[in-house]
N, C-alpha and C positions, 0 to 999 in steps of 0.2 A: 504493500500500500504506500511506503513512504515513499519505492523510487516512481511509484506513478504519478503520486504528487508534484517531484522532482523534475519529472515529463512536462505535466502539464505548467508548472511554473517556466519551463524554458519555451513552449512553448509560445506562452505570454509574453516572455523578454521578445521573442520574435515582432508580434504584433506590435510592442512596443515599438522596436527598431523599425520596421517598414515603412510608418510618413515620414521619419523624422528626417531623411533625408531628399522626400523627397520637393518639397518647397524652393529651397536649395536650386537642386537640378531642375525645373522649371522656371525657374524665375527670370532668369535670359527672356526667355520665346513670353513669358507672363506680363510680361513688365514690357513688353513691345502689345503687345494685345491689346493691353490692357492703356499703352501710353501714360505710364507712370513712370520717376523716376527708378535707378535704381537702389535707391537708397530707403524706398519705399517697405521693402521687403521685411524690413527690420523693425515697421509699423504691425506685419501679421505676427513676427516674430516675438512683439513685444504682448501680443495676446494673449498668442499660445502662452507663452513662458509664465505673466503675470495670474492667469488664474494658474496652473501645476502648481505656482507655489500658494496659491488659497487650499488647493486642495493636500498639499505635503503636510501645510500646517495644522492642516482641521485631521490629518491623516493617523491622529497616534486615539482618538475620539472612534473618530468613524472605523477604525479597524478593530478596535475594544468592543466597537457596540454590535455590529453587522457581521463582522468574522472576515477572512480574509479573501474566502473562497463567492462570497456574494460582491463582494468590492472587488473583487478581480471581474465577476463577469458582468457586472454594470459599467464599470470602469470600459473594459475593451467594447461593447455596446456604446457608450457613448463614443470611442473613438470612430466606430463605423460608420456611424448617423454624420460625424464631422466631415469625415472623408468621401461619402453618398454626397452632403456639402457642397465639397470642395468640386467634385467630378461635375454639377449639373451649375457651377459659376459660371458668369460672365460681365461680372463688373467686379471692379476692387473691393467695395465695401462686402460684396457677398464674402467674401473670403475671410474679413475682416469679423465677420458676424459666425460662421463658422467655426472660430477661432476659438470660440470660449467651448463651446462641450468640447475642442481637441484637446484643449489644455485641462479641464475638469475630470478627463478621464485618465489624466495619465499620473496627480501626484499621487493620489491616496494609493493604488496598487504598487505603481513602483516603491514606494516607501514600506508598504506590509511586506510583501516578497523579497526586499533589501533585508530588510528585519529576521523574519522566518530564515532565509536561507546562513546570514550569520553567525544567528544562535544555534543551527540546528546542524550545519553540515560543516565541514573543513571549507578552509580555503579555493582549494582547486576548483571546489565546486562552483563557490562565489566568482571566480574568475571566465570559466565554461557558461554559466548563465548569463554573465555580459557577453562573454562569445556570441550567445544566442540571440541579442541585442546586437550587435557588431553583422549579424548574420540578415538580420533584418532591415537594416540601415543601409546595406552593401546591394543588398536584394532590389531596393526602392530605387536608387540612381540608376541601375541596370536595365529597371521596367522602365523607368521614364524616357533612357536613353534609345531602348527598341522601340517606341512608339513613337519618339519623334524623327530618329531613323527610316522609321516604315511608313512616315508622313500621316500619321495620325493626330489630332490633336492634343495635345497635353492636357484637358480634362480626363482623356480613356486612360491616363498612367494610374489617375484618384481612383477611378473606378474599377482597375483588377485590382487593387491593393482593398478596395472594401470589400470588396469580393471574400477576400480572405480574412478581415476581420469579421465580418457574418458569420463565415463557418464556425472561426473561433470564440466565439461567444457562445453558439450554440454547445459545442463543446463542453465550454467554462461551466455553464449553467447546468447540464448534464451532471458535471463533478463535485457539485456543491456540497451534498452529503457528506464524501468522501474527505472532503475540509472541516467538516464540522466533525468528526468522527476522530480527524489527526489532533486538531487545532482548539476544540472545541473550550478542554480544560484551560488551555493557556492562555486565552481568550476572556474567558470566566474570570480566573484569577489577577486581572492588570487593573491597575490602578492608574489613567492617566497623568502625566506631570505637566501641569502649569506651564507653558514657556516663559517667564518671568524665574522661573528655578532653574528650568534647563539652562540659560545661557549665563547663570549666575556658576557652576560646574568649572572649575579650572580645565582651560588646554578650549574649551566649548569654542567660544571667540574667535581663537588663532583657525581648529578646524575649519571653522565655518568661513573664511577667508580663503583659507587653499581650496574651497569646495567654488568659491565666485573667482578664484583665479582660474582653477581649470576649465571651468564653465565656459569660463572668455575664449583660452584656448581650443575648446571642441568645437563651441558654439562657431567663433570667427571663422575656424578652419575648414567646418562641414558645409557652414550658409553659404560663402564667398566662395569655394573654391571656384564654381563653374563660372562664376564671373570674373575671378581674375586668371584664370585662364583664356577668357576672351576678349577681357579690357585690356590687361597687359602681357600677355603671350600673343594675343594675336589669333588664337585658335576658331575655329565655326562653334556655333552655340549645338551644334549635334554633336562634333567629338568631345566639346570638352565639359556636356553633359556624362558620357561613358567615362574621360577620364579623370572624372572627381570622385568618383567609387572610386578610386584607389585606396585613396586615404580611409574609405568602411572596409576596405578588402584588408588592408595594413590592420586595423583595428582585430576584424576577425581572427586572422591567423595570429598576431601578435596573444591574443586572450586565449588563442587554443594553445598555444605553448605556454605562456605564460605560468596556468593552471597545472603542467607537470613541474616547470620550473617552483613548484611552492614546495615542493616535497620537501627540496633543499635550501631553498633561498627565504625570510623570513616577508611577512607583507610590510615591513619599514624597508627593509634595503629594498623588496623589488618594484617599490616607489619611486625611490631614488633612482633605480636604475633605469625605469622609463622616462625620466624626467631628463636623464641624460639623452637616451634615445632622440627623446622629442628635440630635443635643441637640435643635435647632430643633423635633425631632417630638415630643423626650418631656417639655419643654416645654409643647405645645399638649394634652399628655394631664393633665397636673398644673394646668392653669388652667380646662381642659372640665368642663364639665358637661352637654353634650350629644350625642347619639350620633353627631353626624356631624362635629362635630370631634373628634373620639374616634377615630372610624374615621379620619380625615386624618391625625391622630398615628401612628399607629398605621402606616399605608402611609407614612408621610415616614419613620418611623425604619426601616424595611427597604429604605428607599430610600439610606438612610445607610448602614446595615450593608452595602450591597452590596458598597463597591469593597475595604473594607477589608481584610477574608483576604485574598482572593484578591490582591491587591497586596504585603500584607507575604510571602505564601506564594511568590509571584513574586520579588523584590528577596532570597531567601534564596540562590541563588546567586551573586545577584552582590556581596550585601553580605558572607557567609562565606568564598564558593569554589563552585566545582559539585562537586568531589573529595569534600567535607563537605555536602552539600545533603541526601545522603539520609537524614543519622544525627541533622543541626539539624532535618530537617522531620518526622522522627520522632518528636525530643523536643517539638518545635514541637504538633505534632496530639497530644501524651499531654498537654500543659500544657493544649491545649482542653478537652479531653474534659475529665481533671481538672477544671472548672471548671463544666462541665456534670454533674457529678461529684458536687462538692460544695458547688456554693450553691443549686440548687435545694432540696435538703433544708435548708438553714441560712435560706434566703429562705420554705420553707413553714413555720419555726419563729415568723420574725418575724412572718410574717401570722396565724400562732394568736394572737401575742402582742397587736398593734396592728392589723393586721386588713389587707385587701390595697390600700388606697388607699394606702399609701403605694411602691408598688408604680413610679411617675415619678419620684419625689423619691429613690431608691437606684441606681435606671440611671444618673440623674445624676451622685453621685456617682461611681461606677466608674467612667463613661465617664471624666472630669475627671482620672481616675487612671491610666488606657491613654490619654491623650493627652501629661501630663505623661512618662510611662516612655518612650513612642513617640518623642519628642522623643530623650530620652535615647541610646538606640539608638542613634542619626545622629550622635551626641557620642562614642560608645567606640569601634565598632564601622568599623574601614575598609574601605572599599567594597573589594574584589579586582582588581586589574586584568586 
């Protein structure tokens, strides 16, 4: 029973992963349609992201009261009905109004299934279930890329991707029992925490800063790739929709090794170690000037980004408590989102301003800035015994 739970939660990470890139890889051909800027994008961006984190926070309530197995299958339901949405748009604002069930359905699960799989499985696991998420995101640029290759419109990319959140709801909702029957007592027994206590917790703070630094980094690096692949590489908005999956493809394979690398390597250092990764790629982006180390960069730094969450997301019970795991990885997933929140819209200002090649030269910074904070952490914050 527990590895089918295990099933059906990667599952979920999947559906998770699926739109989240695919906005992103649209938004070239969307933002000509549409005759918007493109700096526009980081107005739907700021939607999505702004209610995830209403729902992250109201997330440690609503998984106490409901269970995880119903907030999972409401949750990916509302993603569908957004992405159904998004496929029958044709103005800005539609998109713009669709915005909120996408981002309502994504904090409260992601945050229960962050939590659950934590507390309950090693490492490797937590790392494989972001795979699974990596798997879904890499999935999304690919369909969008074949459909605008096969000269279809970019609405039919939204609409096989709901496709498959339909079934998986249907699914979810199938499973509910089977959550109540694992989950049931642990559920039973929680006692919400106040966020007014939670961020009062030594190390809480500093976390929660590496969680809106990396944010920056995934957010900037997943939204923007296809456009600065076009704006300043020069590439058609058909190839360098296919090769912005890179960097989900980097991500994927980076989190399926990663997850053997836990056996031996602890989730502090193989933070560290991604962190180095990441530089090393966005580096090779800031020196290129040509499309195939472009694309290298591009795949190294999602190759970086892999172990990272899923490690600090991991090490939150054992660096807090598991008692406290569910209400730090709530506020933990509101500090992302926040971040995906609000620097895409602050990063689409900069590139109006200066334009988006400076676009390696700002990852760096952050990152430099979630390594220093990260450090910090390990300095407040005592491990639980």
């Amino acid at each position: 029973m527990t590895h089918l739970l295990l099933l059906l939660i990667y599952l979920a990470f999947i559906s998770l992963g699926l739109p989240d890139a695919l906005l992103g890889s649209a938004w070239p051909v969307i933002s000509t349609q549409f005759q918007t800027p493109v700096s526009y994008m980081g107005i739907v961006s700021l939607l999505i992201a702004g209610f995830t984190v209403i729902s992250s926070l109201l997330s440690d309530r609503v998984n106490s009261r409901f269970g995880t197995g119903k907030v999972t299958a409401v949750s990916v339901a509302l993603t569908a009905v957004a992405l159904l949405g998004f496929a029958f748009s044709n103005r800005f604002w539609h998109l713009c109004v669709w915005a909120i069930p996408y981002g309502l359905g994504a904090g409260s699960v992601d945050t229960g299934l962050n939590n659950y799989v934590a507390s309950n499985y090693a490492s490797r696991h937590m790392s494989w279930l972001h795979c699974m998420w990596g798997v879904g995101a890499a999935i999304g640029p690919y369909v969008m890329g074949a459909v605008l290759t096969g000269g279809q419109i970019w609405n039919m990319g939204y609409l096989y991707i709901a496709f498959f959140q339909i079934v998986l709801t249907a699914i979810t909702l199938i499973s509910i029992p089977k959550w109540k029957q694992n989950v049931g007592q642990q559920i039973e027994d929680y006692t919400p925490i106040p966020l007014t206590q939670v961020i009062k917790i030594p190390g809480v703070i500093e976390i929660l800063l590496v969680f809106l630094c990396y944010s920056a980094v995934e957010a900037i690096t997943g939204h923007w790739a296809s456009s600065y692949l076009v704006l300043h590489m020069g590439l058609s908005k058909e190839r360098a929709a296919g090769l912005a999956a890179m960097y989900y493809t980097g991500i994927v394979v980076g989190r399926a090794v990663s997850g053997f690398v836990t056996f031996r390597v602890s989730d502090k250092h193989l933070a560290y170690i991604g962190m180095g990764t990441v530089l090393a790629g966005l580096l090779m982006m800031l020196v290129s000037r040509w499309e195939f180390l472009t694309m290298v960069g591009f795949t190294v730094t999602g190759v970086g980004c892999a172990p990272i969450f899923p490690c600090i997301i991991h090490a939150t019970p054992q660096r807090f408590g598991r008692e406290r795991s569910q209400a730090i990885i709530g506020v933990e997933m509101a500090s992302f989102y926040a971040g995906t929140c609000f620097i895409p819209p602050l990063f689409g200002l900069l590139v109006d301003w200066v334009g988006i090649s400076c676009m390696p030269l700002v990852l760096i910074g952050v990152l430099l800035c979630m390594l220093l904070l990260h450090f910090r952490v390990y300095r407040i914050a005592e491990p639980v015994k």
